[in-house]
Each structure stands twice: as structure tokens, then as C-alpha cells.
C-alpha atoms as a printed R data frame, in Angstrom:
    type eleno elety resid chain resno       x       y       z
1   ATOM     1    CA   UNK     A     1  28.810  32.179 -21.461
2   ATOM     2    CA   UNK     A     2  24.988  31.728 -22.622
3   ATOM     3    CA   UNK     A     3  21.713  30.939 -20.664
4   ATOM     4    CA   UNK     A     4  19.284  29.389 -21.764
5   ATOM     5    CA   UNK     A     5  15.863  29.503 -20.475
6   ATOM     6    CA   UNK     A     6  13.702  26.835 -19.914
7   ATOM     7    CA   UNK     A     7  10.834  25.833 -19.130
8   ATOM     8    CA   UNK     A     8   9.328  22.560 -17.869
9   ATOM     9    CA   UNK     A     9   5.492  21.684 -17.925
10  ATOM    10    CA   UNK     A    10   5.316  18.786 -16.095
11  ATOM    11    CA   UNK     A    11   1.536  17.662 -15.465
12  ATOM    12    CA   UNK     A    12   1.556  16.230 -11.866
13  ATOM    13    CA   UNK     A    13  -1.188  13.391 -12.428
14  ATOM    14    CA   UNK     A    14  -1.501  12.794  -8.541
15  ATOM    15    CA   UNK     A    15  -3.246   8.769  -8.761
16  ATOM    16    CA   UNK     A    16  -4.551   7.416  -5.352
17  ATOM    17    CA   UNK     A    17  -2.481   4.549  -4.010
18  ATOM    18    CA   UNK     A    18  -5.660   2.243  -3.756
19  ATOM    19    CA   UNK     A    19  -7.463   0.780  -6.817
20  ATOM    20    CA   UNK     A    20 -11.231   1.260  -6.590
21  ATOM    21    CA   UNK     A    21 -11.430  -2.608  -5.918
22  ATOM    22    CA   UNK     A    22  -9.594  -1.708  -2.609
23  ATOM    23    CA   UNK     A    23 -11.945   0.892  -1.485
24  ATOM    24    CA   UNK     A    24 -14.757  -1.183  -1.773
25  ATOM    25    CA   UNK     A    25 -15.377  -3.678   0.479
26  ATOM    26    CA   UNK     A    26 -17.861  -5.422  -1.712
27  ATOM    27    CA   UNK     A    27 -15.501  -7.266  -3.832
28  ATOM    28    CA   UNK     A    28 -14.105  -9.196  -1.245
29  ATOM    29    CA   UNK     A    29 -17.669  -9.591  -0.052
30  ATOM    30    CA   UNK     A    30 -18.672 -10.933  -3.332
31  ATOM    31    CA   UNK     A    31 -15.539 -13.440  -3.781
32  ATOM    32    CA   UNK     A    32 -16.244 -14.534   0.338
33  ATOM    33    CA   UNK     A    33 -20.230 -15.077  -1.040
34  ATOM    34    CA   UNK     A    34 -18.725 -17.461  -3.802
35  ATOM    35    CA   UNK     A    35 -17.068 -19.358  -0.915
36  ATOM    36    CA   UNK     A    36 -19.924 -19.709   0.733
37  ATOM    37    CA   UNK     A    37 -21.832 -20.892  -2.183
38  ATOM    38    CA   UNK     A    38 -19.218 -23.685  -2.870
39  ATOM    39    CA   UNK     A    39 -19.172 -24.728   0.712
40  ATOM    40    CA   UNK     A    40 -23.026 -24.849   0.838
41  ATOM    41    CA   UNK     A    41 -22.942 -26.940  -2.600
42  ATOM    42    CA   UNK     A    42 -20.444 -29.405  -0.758
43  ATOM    43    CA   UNK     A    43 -22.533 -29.758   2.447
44  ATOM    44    CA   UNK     A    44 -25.595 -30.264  -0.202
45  ATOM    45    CA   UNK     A    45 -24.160 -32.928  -1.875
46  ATOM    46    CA   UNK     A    46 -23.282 -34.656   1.387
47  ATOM    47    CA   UNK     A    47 -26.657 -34.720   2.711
48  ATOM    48    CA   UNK     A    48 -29.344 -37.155   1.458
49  ATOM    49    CA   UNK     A    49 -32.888 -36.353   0.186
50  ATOM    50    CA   UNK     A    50 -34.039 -32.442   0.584
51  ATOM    51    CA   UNK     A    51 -30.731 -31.390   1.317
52  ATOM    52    CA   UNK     A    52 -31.635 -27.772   0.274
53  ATOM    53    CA   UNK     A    53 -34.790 -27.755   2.603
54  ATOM    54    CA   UNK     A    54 -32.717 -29.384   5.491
55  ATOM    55    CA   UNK     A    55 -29.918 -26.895   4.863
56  ATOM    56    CA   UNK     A    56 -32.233 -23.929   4.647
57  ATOM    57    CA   UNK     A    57 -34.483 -25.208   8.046
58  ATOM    58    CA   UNK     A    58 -30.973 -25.152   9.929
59  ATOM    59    CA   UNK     A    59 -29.360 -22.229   8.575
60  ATOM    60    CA   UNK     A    60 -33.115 -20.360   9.337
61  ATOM    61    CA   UNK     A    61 -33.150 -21.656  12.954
62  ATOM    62    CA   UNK     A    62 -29.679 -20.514  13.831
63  ATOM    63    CA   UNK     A    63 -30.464 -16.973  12.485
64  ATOM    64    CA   UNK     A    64 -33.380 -17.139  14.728
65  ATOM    65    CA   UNK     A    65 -31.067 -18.444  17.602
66  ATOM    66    CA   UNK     A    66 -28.229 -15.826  17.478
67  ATOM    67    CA   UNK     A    67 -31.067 -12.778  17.363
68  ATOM    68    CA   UNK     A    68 -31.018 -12.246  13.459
69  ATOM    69    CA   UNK     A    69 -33.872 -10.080  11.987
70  ATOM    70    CA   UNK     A    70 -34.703  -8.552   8.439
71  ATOM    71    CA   UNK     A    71 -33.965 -11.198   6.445
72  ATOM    72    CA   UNK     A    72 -36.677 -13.917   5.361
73  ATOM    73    CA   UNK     A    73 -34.614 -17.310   5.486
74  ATOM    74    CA   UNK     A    74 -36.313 -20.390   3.494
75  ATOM    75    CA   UNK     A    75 -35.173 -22.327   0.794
76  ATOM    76    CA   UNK     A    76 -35.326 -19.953  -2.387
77  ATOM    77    CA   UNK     A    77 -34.595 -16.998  -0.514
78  ATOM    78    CA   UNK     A    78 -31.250 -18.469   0.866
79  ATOM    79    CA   UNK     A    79 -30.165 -20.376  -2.588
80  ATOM    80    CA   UNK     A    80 -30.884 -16.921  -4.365
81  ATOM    81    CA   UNK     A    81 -28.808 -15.147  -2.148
82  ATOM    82    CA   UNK     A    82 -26.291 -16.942  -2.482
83  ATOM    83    CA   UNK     A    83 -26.221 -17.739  -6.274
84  ATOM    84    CA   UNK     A    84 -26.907 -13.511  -6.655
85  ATOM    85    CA   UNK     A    85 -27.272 -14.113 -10.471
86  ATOM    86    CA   UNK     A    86 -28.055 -10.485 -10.924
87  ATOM    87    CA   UNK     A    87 -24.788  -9.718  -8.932
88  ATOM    88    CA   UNK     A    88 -26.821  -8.000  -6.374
89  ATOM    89    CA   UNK     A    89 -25.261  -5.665  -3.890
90  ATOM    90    CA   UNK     A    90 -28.140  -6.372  -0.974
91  ATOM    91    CA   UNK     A    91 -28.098 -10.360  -1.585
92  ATOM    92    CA   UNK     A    92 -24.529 -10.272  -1.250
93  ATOM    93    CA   UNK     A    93 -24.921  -8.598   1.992
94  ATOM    94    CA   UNK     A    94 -27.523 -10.744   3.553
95  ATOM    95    CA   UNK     A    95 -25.193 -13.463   2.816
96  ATOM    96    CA   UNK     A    96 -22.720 -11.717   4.972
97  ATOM    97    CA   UNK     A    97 -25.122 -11.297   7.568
98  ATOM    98    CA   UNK     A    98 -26.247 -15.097   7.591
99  ATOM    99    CA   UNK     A    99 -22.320 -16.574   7.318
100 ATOM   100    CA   UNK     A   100 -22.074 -17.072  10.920
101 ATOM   101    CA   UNK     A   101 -25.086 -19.005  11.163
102 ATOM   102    CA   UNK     A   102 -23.972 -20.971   8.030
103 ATOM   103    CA   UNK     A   103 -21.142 -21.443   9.695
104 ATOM   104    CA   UNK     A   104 -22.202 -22.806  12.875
105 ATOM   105    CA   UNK     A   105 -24.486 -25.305  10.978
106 ATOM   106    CA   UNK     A   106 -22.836 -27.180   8.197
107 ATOM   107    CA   UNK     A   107 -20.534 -29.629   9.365
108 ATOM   108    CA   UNK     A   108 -16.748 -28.333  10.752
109 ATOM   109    CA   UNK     A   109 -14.612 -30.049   8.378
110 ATOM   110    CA   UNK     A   110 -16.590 -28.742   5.637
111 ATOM   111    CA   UNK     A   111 -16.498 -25.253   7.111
112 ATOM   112    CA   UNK     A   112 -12.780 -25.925   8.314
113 ATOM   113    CA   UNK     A   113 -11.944 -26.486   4.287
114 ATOM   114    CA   UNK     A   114 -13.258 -23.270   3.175
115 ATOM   115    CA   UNK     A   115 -11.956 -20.998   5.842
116 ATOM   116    CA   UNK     A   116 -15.675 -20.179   7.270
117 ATOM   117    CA   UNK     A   117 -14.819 -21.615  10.195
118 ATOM   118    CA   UNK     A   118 -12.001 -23.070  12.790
119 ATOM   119    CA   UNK     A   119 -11.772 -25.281  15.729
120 ATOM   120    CA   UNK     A   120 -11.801 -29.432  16.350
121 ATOM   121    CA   UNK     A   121 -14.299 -31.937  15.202
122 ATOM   122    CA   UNK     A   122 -15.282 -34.001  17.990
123 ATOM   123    CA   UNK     A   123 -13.055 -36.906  17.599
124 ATOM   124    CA   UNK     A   124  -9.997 -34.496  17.221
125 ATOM   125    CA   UNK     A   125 -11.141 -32.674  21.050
126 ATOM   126    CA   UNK     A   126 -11.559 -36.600  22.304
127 ATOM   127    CA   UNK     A   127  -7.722 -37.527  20.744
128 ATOM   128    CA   UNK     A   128  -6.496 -34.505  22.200
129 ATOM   129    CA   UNK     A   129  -7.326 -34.972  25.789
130 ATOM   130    CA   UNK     A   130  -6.652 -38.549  25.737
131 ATOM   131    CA   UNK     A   131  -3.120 -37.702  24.292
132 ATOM   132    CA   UNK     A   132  -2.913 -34.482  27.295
133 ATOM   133    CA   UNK     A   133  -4.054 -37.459  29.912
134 ATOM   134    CA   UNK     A   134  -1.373 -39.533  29.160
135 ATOM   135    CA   UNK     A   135   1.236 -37.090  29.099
136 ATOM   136    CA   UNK     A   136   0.357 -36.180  32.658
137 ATOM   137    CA   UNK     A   137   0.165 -39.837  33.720
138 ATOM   138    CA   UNK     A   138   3.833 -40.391  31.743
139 ATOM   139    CA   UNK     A   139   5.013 -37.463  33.894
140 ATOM   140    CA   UNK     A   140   3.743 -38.775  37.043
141 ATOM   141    CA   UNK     A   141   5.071 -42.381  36.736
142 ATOM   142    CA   UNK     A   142   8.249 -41.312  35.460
143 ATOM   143    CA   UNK     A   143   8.180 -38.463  38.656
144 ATOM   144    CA   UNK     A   144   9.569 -35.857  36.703
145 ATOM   145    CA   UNK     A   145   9.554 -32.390  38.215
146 ATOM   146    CA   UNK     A   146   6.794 -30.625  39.500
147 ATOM   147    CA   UNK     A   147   6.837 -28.021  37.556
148 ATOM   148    CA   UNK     A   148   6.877 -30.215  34.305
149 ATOM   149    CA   UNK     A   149   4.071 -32.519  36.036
150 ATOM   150    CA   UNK     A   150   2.796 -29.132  36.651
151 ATOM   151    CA   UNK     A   151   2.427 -28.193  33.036
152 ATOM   152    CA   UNK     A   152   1.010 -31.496  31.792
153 ATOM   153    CA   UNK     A   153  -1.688 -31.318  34.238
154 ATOM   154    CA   UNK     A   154  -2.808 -28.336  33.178
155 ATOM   155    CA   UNK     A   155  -2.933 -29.092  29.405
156 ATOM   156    CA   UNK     A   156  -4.694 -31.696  30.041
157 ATOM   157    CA   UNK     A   157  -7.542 -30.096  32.125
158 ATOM   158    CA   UNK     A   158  -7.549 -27.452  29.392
159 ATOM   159    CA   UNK     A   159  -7.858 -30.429  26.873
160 ATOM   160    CA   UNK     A   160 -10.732 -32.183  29.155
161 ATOM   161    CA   UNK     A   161 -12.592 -28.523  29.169
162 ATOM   162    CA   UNK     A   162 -12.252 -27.483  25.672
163 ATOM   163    CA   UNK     A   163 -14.643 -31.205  24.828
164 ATOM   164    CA   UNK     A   164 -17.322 -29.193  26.815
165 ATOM   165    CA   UNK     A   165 -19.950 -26.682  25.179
166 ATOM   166    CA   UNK     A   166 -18.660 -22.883  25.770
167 ATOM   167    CA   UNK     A   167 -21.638 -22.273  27.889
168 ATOM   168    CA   UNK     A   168 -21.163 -25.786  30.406
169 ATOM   169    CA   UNK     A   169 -17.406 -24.659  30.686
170 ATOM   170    CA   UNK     A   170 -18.168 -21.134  32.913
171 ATOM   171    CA   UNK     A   171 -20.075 -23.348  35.607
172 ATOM   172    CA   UNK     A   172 -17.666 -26.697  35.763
173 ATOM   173    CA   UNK     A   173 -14.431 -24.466  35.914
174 ATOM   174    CA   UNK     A   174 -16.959 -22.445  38.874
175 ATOM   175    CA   UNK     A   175 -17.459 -25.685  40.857
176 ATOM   176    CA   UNK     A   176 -13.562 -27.175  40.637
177 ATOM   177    CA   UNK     A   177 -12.629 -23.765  42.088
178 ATOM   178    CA   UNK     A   178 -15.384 -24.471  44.854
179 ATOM   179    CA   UNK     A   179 -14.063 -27.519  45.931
180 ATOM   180    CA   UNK     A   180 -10.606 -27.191  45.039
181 ATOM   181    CA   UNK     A   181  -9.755 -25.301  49.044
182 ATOM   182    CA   UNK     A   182 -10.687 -28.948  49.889
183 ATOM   183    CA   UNK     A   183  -7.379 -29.748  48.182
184 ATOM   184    CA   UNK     A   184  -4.925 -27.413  50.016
């Protein structure tokens, strides 16, 4: 019988399980920026006249509203941010700090179509608690059983709050629960 000796070199190349694109969080910034940009663009050409001055005036006073500092909000400031044609770090990341106020001001379908933003447009929280109102009126005329009567009632009070401002909704749900003892 012979041995042979051998000998292996293997190189261990360790590589990190994350690309560099993965580490950084400003790549996704940048591509959410883009969004942005193309949502703004759509809102612009929806509006008549100085649509830029309009949409710079709102987005400014919302950024005011929700306690935003540090960044100076007019029209060329905002429409350089988010254009960044230098591919700016810092302008990508005031436009991250002004999307919710963006957000909140162009229109909801607009912001509903780019994923900036979700919830109903007005007529949509209207159709829904008429459609939750009739269920419950359905289930009483038809007397099915409490509990399902129950259930309708309740989505449509839910429906009937949700057409309310967040802030009015704290102090009606505060005075049913007032007077609803009356009830019992």
C-alpha cells in the first residue's frame, strides 16, 4: 500500500451576505425620492396656474404645522430637492424629512397611487357608512339575531366615526359614552 500526501490550499474568500446596496439605506431613499418626484409632477399637472408655487405654499405650511425645522421650504428649494440633479445625499434626505407633509397635502388618490399614502377619499368614507347603515337597518327589519344586529351596528358606528377628523373623533366617542348610561 502507498500514501500519498496532500495538500489542499483552499483560500476561504469569506463575502458578506449583504450587497453594499443593502447596507445603505440611501438607495432605497433615493428610488422612494423618485416616487415622490413623479407623484409631485402628477399633482402639478393637475393643478391650474402656479401649480409649483401652490404646491410649495402647502407642502411649506404643513412642515410648519407638524413642528418641522431646518429645512427652508419655497418653491426652488423644494423642486431642487426633489429633482437632486447632483444626486445629493442631504437633498435626498430633506425629501425624506418633508414626505409626510407631502403626503398629507397632495390629493389621496394621487398619494394612494404611489404608495405615499393610504386611507379613503371622502366619497369612499360617505359610501361606506351609508352601505354599514343599511346593513344594520337590513338586520333590524329582517330581526335577525342580536348578536348579528349586534355586529352591524357596530360597523356602522365605526363607519359613521371614521368620516370624522382624528382629532373630533376622541371627544364625540367621549360624549356617546356620557350619555349612553341613559340607555341601560
Amino acid at each position: 500500500m502507498q500514501t500519498v500526501n496532500a495538500e489542499y490550499h483552499n483560500r476561504r474568500v469569506t463575502h458578506g451576505l449583504k450587497t453594499e446596496n443593502q447596507y445603505e439605506a440611501r438607495r432605497r431613499d433615493n428610488i422612494k425620492r423618485r416616487n415622490i418626484l413623479e407623484a409631485v409632477r402628477e399633482w402639478e399637472a393637475s393643478l391650474p396656474g402656479q401649480a409649483q408655487e401652490t404646491i410649495a405654499m402647502l407642502v411649506a405650511e404643513r412642515w410648519k404645522g407638524l413642528g418641522g425645522r431646518g429645512i427652508t421650504v419655497n418653491k426652488q428649494n423644494l423642486f431642487r430637492y426633489l429633482k437632486n440633479e447632483t444626486s445629493s445625499e442631504r437633498y435626498t434626505g430633506y425629501v425624506m424629512q418633508l414626505a409626510p407633509a407631502i403626503a398629507d397635502t397632495m390629493p389621496i388618490e394621487i398619494a394612494r397611487a404611489y404608495g405615499l399614502k393610504q386611507g379613503k377619499t371622502e366619497a369612499e368614507l360617505v359610501a361606506s357608512a351609508m352601505k354599514e347603515c343599511s346593513e344594520a337597518h337590513q338586520a333590524k327589519l329582517l330581526g335577525l339575531p342580536l348578536k348579528k344586529l349586534e355586529q352591524e351596528i357596530r360597523e356602522a358606528a365605526i363607519a359613521l366615526i371614521n368620516m370624522l377628523p382624528a382629532d373630533a373623533a376622541g371627544p364625540l366617542l367621549a360624549s356617546i359614552t356620557a350619555v349612553a348610561p341613559q340607555f341601560m
